[in-house]
C-alpha atoms as an extended CHARMM CRD file, in Angstrom:
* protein
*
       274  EXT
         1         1  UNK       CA             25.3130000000       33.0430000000        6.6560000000  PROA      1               0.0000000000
         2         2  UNK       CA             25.2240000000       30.8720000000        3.6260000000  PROA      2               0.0000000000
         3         3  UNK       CA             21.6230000000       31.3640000000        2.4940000000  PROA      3               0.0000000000
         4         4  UNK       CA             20.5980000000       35.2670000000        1.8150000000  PROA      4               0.0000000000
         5         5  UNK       CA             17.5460000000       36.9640000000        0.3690000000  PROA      5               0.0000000000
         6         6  UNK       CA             16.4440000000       37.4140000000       -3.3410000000  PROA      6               0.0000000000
         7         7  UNK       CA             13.6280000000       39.8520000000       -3.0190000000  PROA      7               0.0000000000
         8         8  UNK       CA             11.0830000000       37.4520000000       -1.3410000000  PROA      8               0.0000000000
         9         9  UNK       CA             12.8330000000       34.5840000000       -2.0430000000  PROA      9               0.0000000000
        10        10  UNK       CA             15.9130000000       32.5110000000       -0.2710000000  PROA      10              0.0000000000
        11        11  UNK       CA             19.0090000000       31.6200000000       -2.3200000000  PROA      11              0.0000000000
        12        12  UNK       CA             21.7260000000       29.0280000000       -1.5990000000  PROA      12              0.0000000000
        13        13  UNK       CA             24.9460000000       30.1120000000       -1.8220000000  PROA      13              0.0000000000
        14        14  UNK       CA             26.9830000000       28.1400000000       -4.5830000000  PROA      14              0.0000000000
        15        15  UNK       CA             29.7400000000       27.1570000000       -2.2750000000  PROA      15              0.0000000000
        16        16  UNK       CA             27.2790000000       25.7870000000        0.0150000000  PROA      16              0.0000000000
        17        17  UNK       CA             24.7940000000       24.1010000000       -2.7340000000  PROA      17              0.0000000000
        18        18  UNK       CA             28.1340000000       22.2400000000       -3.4620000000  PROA      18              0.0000000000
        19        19  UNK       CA             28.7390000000       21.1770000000       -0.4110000000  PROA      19              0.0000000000
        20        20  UNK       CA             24.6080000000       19.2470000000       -0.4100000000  PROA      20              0.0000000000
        21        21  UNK       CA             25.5880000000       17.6560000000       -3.5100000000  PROA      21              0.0000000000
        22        22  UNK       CA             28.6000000000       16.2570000000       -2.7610000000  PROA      22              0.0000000000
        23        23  UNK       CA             27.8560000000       15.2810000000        0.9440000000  PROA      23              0.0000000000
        24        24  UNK       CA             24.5470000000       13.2980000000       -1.0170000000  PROA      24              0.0000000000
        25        25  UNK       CA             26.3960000000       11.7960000000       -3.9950000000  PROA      25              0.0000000000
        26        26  UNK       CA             28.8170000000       10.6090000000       -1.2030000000  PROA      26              0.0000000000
        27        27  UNK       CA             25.5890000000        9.5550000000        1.0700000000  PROA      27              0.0000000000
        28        28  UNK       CA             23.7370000000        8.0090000000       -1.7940000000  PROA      28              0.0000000000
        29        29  UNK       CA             26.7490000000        5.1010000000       -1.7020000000  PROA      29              0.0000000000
        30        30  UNK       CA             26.9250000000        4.5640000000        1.8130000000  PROA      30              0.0000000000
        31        31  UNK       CA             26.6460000000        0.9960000000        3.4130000000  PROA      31              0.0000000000
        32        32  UNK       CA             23.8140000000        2.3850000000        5.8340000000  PROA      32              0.0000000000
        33        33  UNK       CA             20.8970000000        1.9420000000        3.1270000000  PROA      33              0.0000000000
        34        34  UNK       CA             17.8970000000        4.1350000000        3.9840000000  PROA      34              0.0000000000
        35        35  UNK       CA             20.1060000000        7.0100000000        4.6490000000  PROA      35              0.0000000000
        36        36  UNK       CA             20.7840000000        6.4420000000        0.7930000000  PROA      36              0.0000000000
        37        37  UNK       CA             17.7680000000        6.1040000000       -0.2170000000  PROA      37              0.0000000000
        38        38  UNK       CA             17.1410000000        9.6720000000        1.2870000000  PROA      38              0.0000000000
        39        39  UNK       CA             20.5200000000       10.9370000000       -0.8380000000  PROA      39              0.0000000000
        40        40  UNK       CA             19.0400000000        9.6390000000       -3.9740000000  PROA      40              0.0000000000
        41        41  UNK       CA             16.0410000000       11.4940000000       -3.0480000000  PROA      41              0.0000000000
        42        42  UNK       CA             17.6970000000       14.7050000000       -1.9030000000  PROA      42              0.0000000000
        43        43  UNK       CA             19.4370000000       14.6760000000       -5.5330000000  PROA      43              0.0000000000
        44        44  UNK       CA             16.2140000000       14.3890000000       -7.4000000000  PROA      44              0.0000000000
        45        45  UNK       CA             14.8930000000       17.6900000000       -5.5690000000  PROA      45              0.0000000000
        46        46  UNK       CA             18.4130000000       19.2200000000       -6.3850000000  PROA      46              0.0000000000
        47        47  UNK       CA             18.0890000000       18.1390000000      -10.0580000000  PROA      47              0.0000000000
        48        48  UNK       CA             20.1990000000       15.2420000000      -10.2670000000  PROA      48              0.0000000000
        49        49  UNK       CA             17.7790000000       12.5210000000      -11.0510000000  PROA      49              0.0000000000
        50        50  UNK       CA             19.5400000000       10.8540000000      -13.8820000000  PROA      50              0.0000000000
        51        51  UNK       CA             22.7400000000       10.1830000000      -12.0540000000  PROA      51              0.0000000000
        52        52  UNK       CA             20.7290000000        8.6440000000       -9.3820000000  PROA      52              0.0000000000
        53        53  UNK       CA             18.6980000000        6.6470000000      -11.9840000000  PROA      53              0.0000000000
        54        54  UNK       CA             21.9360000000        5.7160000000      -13.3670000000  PROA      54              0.0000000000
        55        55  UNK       CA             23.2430000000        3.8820000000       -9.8920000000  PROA      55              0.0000000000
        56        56  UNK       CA             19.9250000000        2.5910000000       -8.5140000000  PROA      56              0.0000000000
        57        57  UNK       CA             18.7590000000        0.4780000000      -11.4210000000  PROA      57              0.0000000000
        58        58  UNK       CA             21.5500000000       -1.9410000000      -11.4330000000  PROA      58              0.0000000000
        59        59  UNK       CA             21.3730000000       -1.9370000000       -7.7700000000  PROA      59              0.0000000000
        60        60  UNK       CA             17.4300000000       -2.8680000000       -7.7190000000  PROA      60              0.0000000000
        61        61  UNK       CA             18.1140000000       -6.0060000000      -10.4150000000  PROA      61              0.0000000000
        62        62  UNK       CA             20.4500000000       -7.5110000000       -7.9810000000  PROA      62              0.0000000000
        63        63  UNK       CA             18.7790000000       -6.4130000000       -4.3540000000  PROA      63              0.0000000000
        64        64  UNK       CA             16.7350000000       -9.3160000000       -3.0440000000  PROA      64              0.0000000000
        65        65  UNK       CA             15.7230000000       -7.8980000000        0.3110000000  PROA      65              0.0000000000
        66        66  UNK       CA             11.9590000000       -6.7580000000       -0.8230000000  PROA      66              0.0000000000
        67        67  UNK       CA             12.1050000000       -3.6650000000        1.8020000000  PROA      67              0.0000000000
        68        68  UNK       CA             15.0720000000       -2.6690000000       -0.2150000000  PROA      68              0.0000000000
        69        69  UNK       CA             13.9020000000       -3.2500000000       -3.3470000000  PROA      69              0.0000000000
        70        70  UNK       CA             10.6860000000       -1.0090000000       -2.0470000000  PROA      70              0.0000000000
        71        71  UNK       CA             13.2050000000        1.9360000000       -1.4980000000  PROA      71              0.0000000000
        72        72  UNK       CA             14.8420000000        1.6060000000       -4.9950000000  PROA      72              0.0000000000
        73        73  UNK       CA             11.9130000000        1.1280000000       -6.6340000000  PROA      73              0.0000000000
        74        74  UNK       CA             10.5050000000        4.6560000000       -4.7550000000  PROA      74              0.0000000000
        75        75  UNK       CA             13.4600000000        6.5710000000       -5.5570000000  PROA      75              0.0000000000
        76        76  UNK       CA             13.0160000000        5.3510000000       -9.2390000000  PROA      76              0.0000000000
        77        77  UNK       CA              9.0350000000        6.0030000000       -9.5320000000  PROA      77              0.0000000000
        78        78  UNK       CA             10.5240000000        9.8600000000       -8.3960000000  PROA      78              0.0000000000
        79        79  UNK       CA             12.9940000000       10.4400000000      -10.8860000000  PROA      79              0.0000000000
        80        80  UNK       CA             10.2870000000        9.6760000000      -13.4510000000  PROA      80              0.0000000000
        81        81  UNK       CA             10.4680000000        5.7610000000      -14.3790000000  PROA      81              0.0000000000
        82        82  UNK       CA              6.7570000000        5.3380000000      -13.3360000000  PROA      82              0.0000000000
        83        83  UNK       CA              6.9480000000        1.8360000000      -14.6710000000  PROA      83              0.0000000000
        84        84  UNK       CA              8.7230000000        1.0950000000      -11.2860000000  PROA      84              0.0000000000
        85        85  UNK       CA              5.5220000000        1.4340000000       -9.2530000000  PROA      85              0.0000000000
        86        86  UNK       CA              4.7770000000       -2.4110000000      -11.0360000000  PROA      86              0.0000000000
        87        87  UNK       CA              7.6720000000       -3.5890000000       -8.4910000000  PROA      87              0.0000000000
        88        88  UNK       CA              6.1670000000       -1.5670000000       -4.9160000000  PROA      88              0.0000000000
        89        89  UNK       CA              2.6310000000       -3.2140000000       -6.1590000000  PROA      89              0.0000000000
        90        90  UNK       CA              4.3810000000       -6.6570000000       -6.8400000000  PROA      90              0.0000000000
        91        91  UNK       CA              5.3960000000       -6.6970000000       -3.5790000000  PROA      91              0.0000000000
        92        92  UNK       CA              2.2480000000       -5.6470000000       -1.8120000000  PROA      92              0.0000000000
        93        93  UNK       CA              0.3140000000       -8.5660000000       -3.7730000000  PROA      93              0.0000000000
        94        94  UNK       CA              2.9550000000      -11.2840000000       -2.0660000000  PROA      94              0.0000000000
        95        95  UNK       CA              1.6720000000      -13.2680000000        0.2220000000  PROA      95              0.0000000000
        96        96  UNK       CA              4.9480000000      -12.6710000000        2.3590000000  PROA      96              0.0000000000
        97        97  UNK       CA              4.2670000000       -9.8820000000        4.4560000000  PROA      97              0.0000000000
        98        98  UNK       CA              7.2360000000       -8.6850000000        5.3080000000  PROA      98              0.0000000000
        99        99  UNK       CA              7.6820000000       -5.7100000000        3.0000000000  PROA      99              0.0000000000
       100       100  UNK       CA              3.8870000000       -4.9530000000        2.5730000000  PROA      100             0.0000000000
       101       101  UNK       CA              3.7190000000       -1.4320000000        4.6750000000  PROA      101             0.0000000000
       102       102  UNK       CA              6.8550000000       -0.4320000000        3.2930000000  PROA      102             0.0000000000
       103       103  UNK       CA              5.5570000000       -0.9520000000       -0.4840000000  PROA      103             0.0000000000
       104       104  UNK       CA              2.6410000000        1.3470000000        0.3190000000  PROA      104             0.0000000000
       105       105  UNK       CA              4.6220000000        4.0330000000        2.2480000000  PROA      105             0.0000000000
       106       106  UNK       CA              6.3450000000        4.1520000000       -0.9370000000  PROA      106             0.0000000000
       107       107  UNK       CA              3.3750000000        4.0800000000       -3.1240000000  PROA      107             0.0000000000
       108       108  UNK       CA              1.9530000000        6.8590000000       -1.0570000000  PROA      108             0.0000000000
       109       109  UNK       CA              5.2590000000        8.9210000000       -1.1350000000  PROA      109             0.0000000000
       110       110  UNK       CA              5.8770000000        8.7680000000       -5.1020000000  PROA      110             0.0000000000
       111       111  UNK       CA              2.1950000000        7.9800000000       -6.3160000000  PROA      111             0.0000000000
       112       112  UNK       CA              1.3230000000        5.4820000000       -9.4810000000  PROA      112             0.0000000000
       113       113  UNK       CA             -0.0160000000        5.4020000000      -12.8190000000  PROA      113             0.0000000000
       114       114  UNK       CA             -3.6170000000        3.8950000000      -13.3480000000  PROA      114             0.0000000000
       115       115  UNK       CA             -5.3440000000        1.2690000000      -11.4250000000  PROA      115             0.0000000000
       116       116  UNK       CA             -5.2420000000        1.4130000000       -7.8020000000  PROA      116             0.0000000000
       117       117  UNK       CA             -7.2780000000       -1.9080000000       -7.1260000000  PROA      117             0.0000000000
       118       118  UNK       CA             -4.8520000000       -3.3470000000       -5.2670000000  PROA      118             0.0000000000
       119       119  UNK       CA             -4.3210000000       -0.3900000000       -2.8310000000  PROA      119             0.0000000000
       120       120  UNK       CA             -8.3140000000       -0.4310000000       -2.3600000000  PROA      120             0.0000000000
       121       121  UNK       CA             -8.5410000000       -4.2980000000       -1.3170000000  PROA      121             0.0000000000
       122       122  UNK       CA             -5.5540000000       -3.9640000000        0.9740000000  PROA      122             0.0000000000
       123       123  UNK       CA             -6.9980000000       -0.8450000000        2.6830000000  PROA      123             0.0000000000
       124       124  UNK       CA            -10.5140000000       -2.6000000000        2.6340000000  PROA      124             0.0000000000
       125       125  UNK       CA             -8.7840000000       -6.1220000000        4.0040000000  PROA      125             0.0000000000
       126       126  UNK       CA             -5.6970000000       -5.3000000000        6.2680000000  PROA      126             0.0000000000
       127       127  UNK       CA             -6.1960000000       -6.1800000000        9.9790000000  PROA      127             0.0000000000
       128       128  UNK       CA             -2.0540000000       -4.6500000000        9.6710000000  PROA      128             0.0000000000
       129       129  UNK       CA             -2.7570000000       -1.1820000000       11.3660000000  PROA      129             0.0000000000
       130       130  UNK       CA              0.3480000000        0.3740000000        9.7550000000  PROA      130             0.0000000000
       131       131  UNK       CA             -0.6810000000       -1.2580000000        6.1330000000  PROA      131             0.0000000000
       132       132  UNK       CA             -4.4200000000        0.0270000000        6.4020000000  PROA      132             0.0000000000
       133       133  UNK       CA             -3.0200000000        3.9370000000        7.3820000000  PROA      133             0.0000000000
       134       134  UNK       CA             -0.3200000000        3.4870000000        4.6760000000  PROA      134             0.0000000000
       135       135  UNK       CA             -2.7480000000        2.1810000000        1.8680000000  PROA      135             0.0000000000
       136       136  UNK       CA             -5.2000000000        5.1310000000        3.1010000000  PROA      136             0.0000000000
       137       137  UNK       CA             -2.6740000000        7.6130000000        2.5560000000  PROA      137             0.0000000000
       138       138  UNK       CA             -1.6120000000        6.4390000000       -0.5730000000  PROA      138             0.0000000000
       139       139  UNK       CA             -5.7460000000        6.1800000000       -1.7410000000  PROA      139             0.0000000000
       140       140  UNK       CA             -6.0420000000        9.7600000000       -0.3570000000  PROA      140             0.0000000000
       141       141  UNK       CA             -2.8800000000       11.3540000000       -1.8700000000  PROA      141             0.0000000000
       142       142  UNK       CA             -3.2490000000        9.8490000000       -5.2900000000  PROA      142             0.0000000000
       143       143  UNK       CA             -6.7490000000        8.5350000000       -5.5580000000  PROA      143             0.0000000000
       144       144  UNK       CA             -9.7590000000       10.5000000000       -6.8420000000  PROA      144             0.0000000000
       145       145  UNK       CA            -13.6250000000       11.0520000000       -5.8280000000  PROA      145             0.0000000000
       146       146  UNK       CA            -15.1490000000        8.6300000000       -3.5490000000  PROA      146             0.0000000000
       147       147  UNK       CA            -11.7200000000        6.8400000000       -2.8500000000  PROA      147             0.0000000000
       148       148  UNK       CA            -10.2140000000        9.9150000000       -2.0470000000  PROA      148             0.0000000000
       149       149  UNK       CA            -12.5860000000       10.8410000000        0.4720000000  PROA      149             0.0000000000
       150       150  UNK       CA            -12.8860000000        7.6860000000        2.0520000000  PROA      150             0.0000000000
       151       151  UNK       CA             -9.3440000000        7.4820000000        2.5450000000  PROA      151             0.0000000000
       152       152  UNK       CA             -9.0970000000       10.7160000000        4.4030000000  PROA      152             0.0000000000
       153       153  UNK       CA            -12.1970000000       10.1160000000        6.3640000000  PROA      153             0.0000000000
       154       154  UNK       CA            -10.5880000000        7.1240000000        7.7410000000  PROA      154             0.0000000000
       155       155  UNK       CA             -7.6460000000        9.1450000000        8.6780000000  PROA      155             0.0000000000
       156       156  UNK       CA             -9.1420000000       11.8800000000       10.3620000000  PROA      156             0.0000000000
       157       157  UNK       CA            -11.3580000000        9.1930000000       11.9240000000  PROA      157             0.0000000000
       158       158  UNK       CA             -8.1080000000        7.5880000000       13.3170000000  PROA      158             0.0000000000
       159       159  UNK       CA             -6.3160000000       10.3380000000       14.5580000000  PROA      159             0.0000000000
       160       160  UNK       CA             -9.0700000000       10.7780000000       16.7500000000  PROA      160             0.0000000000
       161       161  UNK       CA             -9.9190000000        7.4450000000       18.2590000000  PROA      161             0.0000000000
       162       162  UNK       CA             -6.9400000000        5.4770000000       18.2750000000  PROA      162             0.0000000000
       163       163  UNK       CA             -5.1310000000        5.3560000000       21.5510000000  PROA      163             0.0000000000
       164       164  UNK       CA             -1.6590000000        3.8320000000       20.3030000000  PROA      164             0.0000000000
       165       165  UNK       CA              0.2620000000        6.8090000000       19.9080000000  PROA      165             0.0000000000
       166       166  UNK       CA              2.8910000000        5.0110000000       17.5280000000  PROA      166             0.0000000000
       167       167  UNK       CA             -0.2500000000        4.8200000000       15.5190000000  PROA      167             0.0000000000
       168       168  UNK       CA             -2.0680000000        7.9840000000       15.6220000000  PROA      168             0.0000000000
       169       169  UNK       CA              1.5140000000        9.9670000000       14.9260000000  PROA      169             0.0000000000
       170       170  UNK       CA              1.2120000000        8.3440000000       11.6090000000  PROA      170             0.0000000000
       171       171  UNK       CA             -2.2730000000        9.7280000000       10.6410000000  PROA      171             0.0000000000
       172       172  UNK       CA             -0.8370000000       12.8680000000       11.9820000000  PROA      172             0.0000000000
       173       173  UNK       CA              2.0350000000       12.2960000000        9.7860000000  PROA      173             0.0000000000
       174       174  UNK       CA             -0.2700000000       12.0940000000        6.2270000000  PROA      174             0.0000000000
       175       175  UNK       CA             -2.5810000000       14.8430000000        7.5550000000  PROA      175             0.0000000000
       176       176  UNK       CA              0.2750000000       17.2210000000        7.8860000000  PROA      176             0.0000000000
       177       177  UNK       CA              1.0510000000       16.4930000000        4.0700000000  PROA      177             0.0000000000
       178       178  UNK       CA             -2.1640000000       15.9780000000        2.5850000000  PROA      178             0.0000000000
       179       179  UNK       CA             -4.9390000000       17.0220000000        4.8850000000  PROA      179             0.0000000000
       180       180  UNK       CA             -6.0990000000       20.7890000000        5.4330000000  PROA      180             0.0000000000
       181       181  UNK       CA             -7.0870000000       23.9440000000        7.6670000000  PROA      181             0.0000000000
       182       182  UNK       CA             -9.3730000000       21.7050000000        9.6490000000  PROA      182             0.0000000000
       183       183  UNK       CA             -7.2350000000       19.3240000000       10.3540000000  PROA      183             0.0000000000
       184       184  UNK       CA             -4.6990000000       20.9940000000       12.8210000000  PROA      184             0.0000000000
       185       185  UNK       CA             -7.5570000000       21.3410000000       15.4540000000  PROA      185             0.0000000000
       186       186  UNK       CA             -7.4600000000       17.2290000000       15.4580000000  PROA      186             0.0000000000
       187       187  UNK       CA             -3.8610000000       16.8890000000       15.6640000000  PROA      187             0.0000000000
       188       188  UNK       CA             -3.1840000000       19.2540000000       18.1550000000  PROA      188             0.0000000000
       189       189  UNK       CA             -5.8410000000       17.7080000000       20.6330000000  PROA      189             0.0000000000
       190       190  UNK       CA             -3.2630000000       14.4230000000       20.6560000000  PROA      190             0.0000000000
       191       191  UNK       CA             -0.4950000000       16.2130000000       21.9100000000  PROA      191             0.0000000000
       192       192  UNK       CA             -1.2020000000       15.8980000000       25.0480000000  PROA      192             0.0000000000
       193       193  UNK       CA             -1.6120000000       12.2550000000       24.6680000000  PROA      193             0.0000000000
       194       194  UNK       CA              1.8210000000       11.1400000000       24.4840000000  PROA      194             0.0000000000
       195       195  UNK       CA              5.3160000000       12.4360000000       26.2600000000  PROA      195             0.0000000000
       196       196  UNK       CA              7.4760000000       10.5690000000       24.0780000000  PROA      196             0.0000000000
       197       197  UNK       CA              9.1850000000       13.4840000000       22.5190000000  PROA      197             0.0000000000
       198       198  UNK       CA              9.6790000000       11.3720000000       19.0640000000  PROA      198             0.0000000000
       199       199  UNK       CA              6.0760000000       10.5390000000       19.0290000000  PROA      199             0.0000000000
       200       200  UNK       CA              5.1360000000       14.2020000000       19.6010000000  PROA      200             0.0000000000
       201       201  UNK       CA              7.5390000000       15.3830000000       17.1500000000  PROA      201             0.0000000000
       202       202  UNK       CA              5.1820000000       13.5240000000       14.4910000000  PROA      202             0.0000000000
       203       203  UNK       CA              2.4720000000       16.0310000000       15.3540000000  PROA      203             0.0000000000
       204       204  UNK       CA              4.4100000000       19.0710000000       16.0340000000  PROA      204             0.0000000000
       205       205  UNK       CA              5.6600000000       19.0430000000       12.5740000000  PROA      205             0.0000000000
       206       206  UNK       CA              2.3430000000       18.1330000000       11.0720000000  PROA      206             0.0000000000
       207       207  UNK       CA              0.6930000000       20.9940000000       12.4710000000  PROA      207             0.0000000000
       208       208  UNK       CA              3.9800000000       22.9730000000       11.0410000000  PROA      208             0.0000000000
       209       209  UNK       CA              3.1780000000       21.7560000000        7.8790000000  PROA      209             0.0000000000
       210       210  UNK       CA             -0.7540000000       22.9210000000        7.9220000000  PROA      210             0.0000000000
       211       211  UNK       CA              1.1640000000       26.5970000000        8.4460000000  PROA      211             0.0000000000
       212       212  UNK       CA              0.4160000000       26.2020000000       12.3110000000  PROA      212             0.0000000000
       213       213  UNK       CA              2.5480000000       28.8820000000       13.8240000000  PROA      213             0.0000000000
       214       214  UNK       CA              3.1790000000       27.6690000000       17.2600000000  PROA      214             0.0000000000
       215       215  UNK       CA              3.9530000000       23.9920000000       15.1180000000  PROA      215             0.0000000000
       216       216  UNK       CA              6.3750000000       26.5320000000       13.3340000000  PROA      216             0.0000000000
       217       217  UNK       CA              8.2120000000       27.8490000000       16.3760000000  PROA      217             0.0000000000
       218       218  UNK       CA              8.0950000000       24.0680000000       18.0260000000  PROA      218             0.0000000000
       219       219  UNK       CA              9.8820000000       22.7260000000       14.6670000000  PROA      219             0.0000000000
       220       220  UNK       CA             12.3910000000       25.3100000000       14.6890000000  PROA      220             0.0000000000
       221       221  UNK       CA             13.0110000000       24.0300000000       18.4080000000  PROA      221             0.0000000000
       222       222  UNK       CA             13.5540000000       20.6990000000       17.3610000000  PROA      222             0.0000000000
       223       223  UNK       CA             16.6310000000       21.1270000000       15.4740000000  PROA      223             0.0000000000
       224       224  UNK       CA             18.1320000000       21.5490000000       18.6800000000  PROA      224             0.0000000000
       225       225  UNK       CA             16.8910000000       17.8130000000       19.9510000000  PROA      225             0.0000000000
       226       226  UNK       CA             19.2430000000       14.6680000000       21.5080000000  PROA      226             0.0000000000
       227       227  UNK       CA             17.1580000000       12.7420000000       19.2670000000  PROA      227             0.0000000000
       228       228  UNK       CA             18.4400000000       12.2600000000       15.6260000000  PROA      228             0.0000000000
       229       229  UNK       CA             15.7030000000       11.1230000000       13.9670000000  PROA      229             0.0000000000
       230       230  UNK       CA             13.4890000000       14.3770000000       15.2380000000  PROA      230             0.0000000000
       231       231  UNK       CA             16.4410000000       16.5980000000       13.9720000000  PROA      231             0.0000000000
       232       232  UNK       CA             15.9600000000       14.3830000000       10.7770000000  PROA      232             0.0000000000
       233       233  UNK       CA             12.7210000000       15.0160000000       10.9350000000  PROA      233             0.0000000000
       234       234  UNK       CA             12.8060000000       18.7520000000       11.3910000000  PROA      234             0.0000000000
       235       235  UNK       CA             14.9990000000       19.1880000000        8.1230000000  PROA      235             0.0000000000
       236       236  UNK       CA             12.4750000000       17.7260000000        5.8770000000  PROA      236             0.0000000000
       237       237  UNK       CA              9.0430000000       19.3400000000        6.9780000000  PROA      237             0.0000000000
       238       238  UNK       CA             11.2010000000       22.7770000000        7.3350000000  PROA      238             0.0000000000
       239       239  UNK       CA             12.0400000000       22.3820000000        3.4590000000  PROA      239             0.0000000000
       240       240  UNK       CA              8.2090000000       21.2010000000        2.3690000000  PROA      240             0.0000000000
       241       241  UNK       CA              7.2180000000       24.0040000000        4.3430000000  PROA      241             0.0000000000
       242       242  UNK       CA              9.3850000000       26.7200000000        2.8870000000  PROA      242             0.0000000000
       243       243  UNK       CA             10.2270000000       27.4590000000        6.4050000000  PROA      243             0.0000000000
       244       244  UNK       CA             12.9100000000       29.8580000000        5.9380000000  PROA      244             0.0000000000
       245       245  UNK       CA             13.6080000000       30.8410000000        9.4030000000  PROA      245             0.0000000000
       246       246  UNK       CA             15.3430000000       27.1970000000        9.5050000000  PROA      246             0.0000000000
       247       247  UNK       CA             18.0330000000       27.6260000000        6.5640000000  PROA      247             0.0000000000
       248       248  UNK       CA             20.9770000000       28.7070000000        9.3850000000  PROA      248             0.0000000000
       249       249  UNK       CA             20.3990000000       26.0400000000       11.3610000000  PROA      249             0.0000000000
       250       250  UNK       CA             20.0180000000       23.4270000000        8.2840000000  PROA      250             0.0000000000
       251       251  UNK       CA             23.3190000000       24.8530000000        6.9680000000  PROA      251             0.0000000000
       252       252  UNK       CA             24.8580000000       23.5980000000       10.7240000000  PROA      252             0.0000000000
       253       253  UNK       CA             23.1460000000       20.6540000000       10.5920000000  PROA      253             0.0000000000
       254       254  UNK       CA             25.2690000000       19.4140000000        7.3570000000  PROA      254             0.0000000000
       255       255  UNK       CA             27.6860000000       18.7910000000       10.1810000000  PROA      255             0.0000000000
       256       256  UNK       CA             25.7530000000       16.5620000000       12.5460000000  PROA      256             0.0000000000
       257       257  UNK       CA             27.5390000000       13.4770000000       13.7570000000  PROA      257             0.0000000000
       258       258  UNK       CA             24.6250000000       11.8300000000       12.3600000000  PROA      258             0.0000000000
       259       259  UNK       CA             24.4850000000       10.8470000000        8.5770000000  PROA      259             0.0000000000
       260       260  UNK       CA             20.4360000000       10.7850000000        7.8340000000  PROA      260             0.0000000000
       261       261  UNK       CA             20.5450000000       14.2880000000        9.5250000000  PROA      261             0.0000000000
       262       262  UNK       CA             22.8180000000       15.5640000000        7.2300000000  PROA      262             0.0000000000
       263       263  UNK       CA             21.8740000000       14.0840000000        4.0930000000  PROA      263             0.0000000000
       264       264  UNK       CA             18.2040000000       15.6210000000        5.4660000000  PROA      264             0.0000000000
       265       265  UNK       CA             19.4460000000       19.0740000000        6.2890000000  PROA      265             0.0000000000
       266       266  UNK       CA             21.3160000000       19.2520000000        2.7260000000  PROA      266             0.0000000000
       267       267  UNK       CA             17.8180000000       18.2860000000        1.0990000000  PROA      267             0.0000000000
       268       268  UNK       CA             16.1850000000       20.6750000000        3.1460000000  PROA      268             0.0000000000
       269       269  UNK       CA             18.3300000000       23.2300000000        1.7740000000  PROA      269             0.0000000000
       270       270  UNK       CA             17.7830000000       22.1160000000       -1.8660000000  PROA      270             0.0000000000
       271       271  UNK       CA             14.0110000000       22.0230000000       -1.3580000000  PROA      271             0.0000000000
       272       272  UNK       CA             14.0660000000       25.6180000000       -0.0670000000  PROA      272             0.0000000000
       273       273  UNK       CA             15.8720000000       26.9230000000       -2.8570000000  PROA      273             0.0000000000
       274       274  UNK       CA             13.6820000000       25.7610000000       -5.4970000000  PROA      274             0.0000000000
């Protein structure tokens, strides 16, 4: 086995460490961009943020696809150029809506400096479902006070009325990161509300991530799925979980025939070693 125990703690092996970094350095300049996008990220948690600076800055002057741009700009923002975050709101302030959600998915994932004004009028003034729950998630990971708590009100409000289940598994989604102890009971009354086993992956490992044990067990099962983007899935929540009952099976999973599920199992790895 390539992880093994330090006292309480897991450590990766150095011959398998080597083997994340140089399946993500590989990844990070692949042709298939989001899988990229989640090397570059993968490297910042294994404490290569400056090479990845280093590639994606030329890269974001010349990219002129805005959803793109959003995921350079991200992976910027996270290895510490906070100045970046001017691009994701640039975006969200154009009046072309086509990169709009993914500007603040982004600004949810890596956060902002300062003024969050224009997070507050697009979560007050969206009829976009996807934009209002990704501006609420952003407000409620990064905002403070009354924002804050408006923000997560609206998401625990959502999770329990909405009836779209491609929409409440994203509510799920931000709960399982930033909501708390109370709010497994409200995710794990929607699983019975969708048999889409993607869809009900969204909850399983939300609920995993609130230290549900049963979402623990369920995640663990999941690495064994048909479905790619659930083993994807799987390989981050089990390393922000510091689930490490999945380390075997995210040391296999550097193997998968699919690329975003191995560049996700070697983060996984890098993220439980920290």
């Amino acid at each position: 086995m390539s992880l093994v125990t330090g006292g309480e703690k897991w450590v990766l092996a150095d011959a398998t460490r080597q083997k994340c970094i140089a399946l993500l350095q590989k990844s990070m300049r692949s042709a298939e961009f989001w899988p990229s996008m989640h090397a570059a990220e993968a490297l910042f948690f294994g404490g290569y943020g400056k090479d990845v600076t280093e590639f994606l800055e030329p890269r974001l002057t010349e990219e002129l696809d805005d959803q793109h741009r959003c995921g350079l700009a991200r992976e910027l923002v996270r290895c510490g150029d906070s100045a970046k975050s001017a691009v994701l709101f640039g975006i969200l302030k154009s009046p072309e809506n086509y990169a709009h959600v993914h500007a603040a998915e982004s600004l949810y994932k890596v956060g902002y400096p300062g003024d969050d004004s224009v997070l507050q009028t697009v979560f007050a003034g969206t009829v976009d479902p996807r934009l209002k729950l990704m501006a609420a998630a952003a407000l409620g990971k990064h905002s403070r006070g009354e924002k804050r708590d408006d923000a997560l009100r609206f998401l625990r409000v959502h999770i329990q009325t909405e009836t779209d289940p491609e929409l409440f598994r994203l509510s799920a989604w931000v709960l399982g990161d930033i909501g708390n102890e109370d709010d497994k009971a409200l995710i794990r009354q929607r699983l019975l509300d969708t048999n889409n086993p993607t869809q009900k992956s969204y909850l399983i490992h939300a609920l995993a991530q609130l230290g549900d044990p049963a979402g623990r067990t369920a995640l663990l099962a999941n690495f064994e799925s048909e479905v790619p983007a659930i083993r994807t899935s799987a390989a981050v929540i089990a390393g922000k979980s510091g689930i490490v009952e999945a380390a075997p099976l995210l040391v296999r999973q550097l193997n998968d025939r699919n690329l975003d599920a191995r560049v996700r199992a070697a983060q996984g790895l890098l993220v439980l070693s920290r």
